[in-house]
PLY file of the C-alpha trace (Angstrom):
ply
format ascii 1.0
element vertex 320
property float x
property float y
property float z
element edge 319
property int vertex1
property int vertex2
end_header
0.00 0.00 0.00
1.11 3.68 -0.90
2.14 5.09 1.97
1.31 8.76 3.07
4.37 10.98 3.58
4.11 13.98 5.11
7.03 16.40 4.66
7.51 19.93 5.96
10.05 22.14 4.62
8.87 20.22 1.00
10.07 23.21 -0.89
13.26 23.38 0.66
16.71 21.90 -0.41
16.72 18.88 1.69
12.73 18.23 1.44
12.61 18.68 -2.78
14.88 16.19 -2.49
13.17 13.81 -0.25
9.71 14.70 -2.18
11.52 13.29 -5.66
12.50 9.79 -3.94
8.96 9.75 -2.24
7.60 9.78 -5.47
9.74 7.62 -7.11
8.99 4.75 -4.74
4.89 5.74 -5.41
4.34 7.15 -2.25
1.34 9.92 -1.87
3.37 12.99 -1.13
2.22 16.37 0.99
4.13 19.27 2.31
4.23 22.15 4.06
5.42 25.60 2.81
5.29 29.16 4.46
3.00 31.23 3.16
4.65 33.15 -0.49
7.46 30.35 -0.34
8.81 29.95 -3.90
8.32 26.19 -5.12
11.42 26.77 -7.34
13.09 23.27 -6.33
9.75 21.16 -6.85
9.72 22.47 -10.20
8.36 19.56 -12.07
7.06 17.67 -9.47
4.98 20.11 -7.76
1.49 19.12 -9.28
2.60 15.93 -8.07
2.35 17.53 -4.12
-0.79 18.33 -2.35
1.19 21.27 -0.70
-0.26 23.32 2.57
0.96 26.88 3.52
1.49 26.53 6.83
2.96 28.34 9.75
4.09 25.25 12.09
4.99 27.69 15.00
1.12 27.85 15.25
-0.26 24.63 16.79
-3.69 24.95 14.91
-2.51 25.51 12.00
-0.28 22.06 12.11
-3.21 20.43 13.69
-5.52 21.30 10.72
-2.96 19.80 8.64
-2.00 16.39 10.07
-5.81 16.01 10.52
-6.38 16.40 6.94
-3.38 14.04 5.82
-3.33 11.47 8.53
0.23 10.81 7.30
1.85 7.34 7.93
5.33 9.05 7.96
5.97 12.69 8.91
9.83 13.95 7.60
9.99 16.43 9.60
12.88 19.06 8.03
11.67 22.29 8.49
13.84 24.80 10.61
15.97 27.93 10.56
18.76 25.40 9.66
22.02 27.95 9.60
24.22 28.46 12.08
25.61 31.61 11.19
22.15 33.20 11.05
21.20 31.66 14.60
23.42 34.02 16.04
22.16 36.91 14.33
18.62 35.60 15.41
19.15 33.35 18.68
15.57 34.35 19.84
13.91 33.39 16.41
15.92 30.35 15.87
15.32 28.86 19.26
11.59 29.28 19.66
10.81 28.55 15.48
12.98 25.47 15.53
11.79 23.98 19.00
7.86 25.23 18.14
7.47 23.87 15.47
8.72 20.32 16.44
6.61 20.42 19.91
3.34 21.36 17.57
3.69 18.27 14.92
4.28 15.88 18.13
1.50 17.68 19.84
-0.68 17.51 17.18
-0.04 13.60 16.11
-0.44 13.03 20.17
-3.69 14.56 20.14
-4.96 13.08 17.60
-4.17 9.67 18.37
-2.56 9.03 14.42
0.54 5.93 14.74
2.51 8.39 12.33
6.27 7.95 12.27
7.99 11.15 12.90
11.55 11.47 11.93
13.15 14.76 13.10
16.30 15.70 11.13
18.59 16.87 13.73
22.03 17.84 13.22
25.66 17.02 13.30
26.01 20.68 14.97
24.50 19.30 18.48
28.49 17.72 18.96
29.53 20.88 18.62
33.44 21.24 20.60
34.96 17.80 19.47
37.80 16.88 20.72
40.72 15.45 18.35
40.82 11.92 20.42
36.92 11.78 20.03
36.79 10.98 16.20
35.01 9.59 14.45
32.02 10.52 16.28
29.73 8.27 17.69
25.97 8.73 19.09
27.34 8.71 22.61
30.10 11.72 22.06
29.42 14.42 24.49
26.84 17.47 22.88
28.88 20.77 23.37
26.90 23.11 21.17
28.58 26.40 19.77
25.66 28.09 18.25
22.42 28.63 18.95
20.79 26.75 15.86
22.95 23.63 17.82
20.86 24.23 20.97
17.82 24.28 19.28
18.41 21.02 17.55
19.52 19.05 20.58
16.19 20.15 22.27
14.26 18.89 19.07
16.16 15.99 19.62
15.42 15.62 23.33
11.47 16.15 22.82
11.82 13.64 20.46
13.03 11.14 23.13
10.68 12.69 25.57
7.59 12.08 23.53
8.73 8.21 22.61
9.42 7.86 26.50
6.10 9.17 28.11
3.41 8.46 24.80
5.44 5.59 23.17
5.24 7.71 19.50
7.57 6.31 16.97
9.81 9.08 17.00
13.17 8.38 15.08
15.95 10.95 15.37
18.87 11.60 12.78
21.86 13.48 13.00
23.15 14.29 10.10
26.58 15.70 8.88
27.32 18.08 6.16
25.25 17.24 3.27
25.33 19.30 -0.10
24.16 18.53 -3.52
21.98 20.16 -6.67
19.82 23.27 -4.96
21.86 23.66 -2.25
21.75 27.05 -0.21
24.69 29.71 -0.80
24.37 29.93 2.81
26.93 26.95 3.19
30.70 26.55 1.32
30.23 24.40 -1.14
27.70 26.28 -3.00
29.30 29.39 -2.42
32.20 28.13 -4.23
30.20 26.74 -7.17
28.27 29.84 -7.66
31.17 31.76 -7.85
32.51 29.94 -10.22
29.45 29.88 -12.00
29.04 33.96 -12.26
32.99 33.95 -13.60
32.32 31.29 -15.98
29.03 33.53 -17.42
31.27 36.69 -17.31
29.38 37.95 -14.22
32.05 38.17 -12.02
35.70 38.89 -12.26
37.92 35.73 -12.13
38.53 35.77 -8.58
36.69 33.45 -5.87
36.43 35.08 -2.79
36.70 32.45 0.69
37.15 32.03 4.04
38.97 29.31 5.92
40.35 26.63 4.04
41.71 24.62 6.99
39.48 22.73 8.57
37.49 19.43 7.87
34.02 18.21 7.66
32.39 14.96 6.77
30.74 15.22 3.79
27.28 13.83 2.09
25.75 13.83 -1.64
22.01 14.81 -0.55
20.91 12.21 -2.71
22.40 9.86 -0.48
21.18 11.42 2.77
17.24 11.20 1.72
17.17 7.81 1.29
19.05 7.09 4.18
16.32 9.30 6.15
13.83 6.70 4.37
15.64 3.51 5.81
15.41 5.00 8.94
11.71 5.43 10.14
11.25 1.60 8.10
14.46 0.15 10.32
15.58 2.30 13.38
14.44 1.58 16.88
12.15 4.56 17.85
13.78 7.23 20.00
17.46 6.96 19.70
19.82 9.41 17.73
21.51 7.84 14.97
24.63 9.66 12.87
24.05 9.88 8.99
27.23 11.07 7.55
30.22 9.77 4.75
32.41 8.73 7.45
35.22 10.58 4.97
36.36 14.01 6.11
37.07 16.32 3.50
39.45 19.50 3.87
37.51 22.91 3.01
40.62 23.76 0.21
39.98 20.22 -1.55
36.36 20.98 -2.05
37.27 24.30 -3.65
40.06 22.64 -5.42
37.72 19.72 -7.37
35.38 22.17 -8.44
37.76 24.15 -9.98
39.29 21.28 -11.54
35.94 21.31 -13.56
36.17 24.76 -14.72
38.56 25.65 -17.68
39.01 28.97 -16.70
42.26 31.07 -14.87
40.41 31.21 -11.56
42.29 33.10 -8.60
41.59 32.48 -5.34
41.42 35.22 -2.46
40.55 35.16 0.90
37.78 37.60 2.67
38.29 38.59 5.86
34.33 38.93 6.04
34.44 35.17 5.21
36.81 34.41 7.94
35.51 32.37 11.05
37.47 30.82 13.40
36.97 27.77 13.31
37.05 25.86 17.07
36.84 22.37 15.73
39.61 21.48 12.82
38.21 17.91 12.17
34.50 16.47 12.08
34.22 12.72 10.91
31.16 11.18 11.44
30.82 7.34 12.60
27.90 5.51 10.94
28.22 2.35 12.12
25.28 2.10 14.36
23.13 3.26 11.40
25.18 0.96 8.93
23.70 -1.93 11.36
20.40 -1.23 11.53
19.62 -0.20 7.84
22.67 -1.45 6.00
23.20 2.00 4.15
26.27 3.57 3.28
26.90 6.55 1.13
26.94 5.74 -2.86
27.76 9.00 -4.66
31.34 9.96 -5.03
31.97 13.49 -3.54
33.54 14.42 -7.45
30.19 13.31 -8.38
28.37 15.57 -5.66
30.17 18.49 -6.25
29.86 18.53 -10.18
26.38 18.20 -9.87
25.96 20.83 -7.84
28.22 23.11 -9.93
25.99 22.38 -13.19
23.11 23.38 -11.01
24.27 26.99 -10.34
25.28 27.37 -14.15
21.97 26.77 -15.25
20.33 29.01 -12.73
23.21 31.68 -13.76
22.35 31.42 -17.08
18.66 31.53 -17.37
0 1
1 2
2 3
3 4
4 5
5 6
6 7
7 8
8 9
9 10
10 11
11 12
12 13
13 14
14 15
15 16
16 17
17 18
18 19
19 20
20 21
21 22
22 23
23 24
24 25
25 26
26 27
27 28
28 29
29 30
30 31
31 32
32 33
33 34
34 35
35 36
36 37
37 38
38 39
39 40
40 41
41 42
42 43
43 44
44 45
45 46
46 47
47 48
48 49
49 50
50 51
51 52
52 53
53 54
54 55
55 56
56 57
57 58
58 59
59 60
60 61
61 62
62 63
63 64
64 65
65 66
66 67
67 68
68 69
69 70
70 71
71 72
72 73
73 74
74 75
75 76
76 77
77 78
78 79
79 80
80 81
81 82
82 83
83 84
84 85
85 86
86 87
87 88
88 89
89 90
90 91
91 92
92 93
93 94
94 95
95 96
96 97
97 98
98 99
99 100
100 101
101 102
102 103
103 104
104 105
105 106
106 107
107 108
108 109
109 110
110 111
111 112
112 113
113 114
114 115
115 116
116 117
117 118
118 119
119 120
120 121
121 122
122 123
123 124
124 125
125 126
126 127
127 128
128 129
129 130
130 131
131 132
132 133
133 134
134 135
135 136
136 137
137 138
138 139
139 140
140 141
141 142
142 143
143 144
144 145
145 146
146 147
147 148
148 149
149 150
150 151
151 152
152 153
153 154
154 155
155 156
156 157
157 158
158 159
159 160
160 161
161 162
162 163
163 164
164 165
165 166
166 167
167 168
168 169
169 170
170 171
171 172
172 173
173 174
174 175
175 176
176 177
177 178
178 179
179 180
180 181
181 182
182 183
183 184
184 185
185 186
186 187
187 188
188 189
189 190
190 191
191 192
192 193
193 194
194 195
195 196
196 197
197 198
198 199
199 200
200 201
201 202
202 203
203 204
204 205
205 206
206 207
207 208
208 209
209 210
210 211
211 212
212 213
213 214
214 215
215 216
216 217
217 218
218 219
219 220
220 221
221 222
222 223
223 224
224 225
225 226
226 227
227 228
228 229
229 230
230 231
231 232
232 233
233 234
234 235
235 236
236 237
237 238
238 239
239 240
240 241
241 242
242 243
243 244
244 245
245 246
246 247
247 248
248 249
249 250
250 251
251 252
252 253
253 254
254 255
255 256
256 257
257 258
258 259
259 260
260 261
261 262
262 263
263 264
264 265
265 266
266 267
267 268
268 269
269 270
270 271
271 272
272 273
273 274
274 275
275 276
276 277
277 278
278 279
279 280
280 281
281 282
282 283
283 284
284 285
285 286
286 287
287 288
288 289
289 290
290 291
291 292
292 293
293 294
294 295
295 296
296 297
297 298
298 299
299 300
300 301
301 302
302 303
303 304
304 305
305 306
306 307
307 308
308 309
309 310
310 311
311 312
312 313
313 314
314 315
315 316
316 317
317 318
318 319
């Protein structure tokens, strides 16, 4: 039987690409959008979507909705999902992040549905690892930096909470950098390969402009991380976190460095001091063994594969 997925954040980079494999494996597909949203990244699939504007920091709202669906699955992705921006906006970031979680577990509690409700938490909750604590594991110590990280290790607590005191199937992910087509120019990657894309469309001098090359992250093709989110509300045991990541740590200048290898241009790099953070934490590599065990996933895209994706993305939307 079809199942029904609900996902919010459907217009979003991680959730258009969730909403594609939904589809492909002929599920019924909703989402949730804010109101004026732009559906860019459904484009193509979005008459495949019964799609609902709505604000999930108001409970009634997200209670109309659920009602309406009675989803099997809730992917619940939706959040102020940048660090960098949660200090700008601690205030917002806290109470939008943790609302909106506590309404869609409110609502599916009062309601009595036996939905599945994954919560996409984040890598970020581990926050000051130390060098003898890699790769990290489930059980690593949270010691957020930001407060986008404190907001997501609260998510992640209600979600134990609410499995703990109501038994709901609540199945929490942590996930480590993930990038791929449509992803947000918030985040290095794509800042790279839109540069690259302006220069290469003579709309910006040959010059990429960056910030720390240093340090290391574990990195994901998005593609990889959806269906990985999949396996786990049909395998993982219901409030625990589990780690989604590469397990492969990848330094900031050899990112840059493959996607210029794809460009044929003279491209010169310079650093911003704007772009400049320090960076507390040289090294993040993610250990995915417990979710290797329960699911039997492991990433499948090649990170030269990743990244040259997401570089043809931003030349198409630079030149049209």
């Amino acid at each position: 039987m079809n199942k029904k997925i609900l996902i919010t954040g459907v217009a979003g980079f991680v959730g258009s690409h969730l909403a594609e494999f939904c589809l492909s494996v002929k599920d019924n597909v909703f989402g949730t959008v804010l109101a004026r949203e732009s559906l860019a990244n459904l484009k193509g699939i979005e008459e495949k979507i019964k799609i609902f504007a709505c604000d999930l920091s108001q409970k009634d709202e997200v209670l109309t909705v659920i009602k309406e669906v009675q989803p099997d699955i809730i992917f619940h992705l939706a959040a102020q999902s940048f660090p960098s921006i949660s200090f700008q906006m601690p205030e917002k970031t806290l109470s939008a992040n943790i609302f909106m979680a506590l309404n869609i577990f409110e609502a599916v509690r009062e309601l009595k549905i036996d939905s599945i409700i994954q919560v996409a938490c984040s890598s970020d909750e581990y926050g000051l690892v130390k060098e003898d604590e890699l790769p990290i594991k489930e059980t690593n110590p949270l010691r957020p930096m930001s407060p986008y990280a404190v907001s997501k290790i609260v998510v992640d607590m209600l979600a134990f909470q609410y499995h703990q005191s109501y038994q709901m199937k609540t199945v929490i992910t942590r996930a480590f950098n993930h990038t791929g087509p449509r992803a947000n120019i918030q985040t290095v990657a794509p800042r790279f390969a839109q540069q690259i894309a302006l220069i290469e469309a003579g709309k910006q001098g040959p010059i990429i402009k960056v910030g720390n090359l240093e340090s290391f992250r574990d990195f994901s093709d998005v593609r990889d991380i959806v269906k990985a989110y999949y396996l786990a509300v049909e395998k993982c045991e219901y409030g625990t976190p589990y780690n989604i990541g590469s397990g492969q740590s990848y330094q900031i200048k050899e990112i840059l460095d493959i996607l210029l290898s794809f460009s044929s241009l003279e491209i010169k790099v310079e650093q911003d001091l704007s772009l400049m953070r320090s960076e507390k934490v040289a090294k993040i590599v993610c250990d995915f063994s417990k979710f290797n065990l329960a699911t039997n996933w492991k990433p499948a895209i090649v990170i030269e594969e990743t990244l040259k994706n997401l570089l043809d993305h931003y030349r198409n939307e630079t030149t049209h």
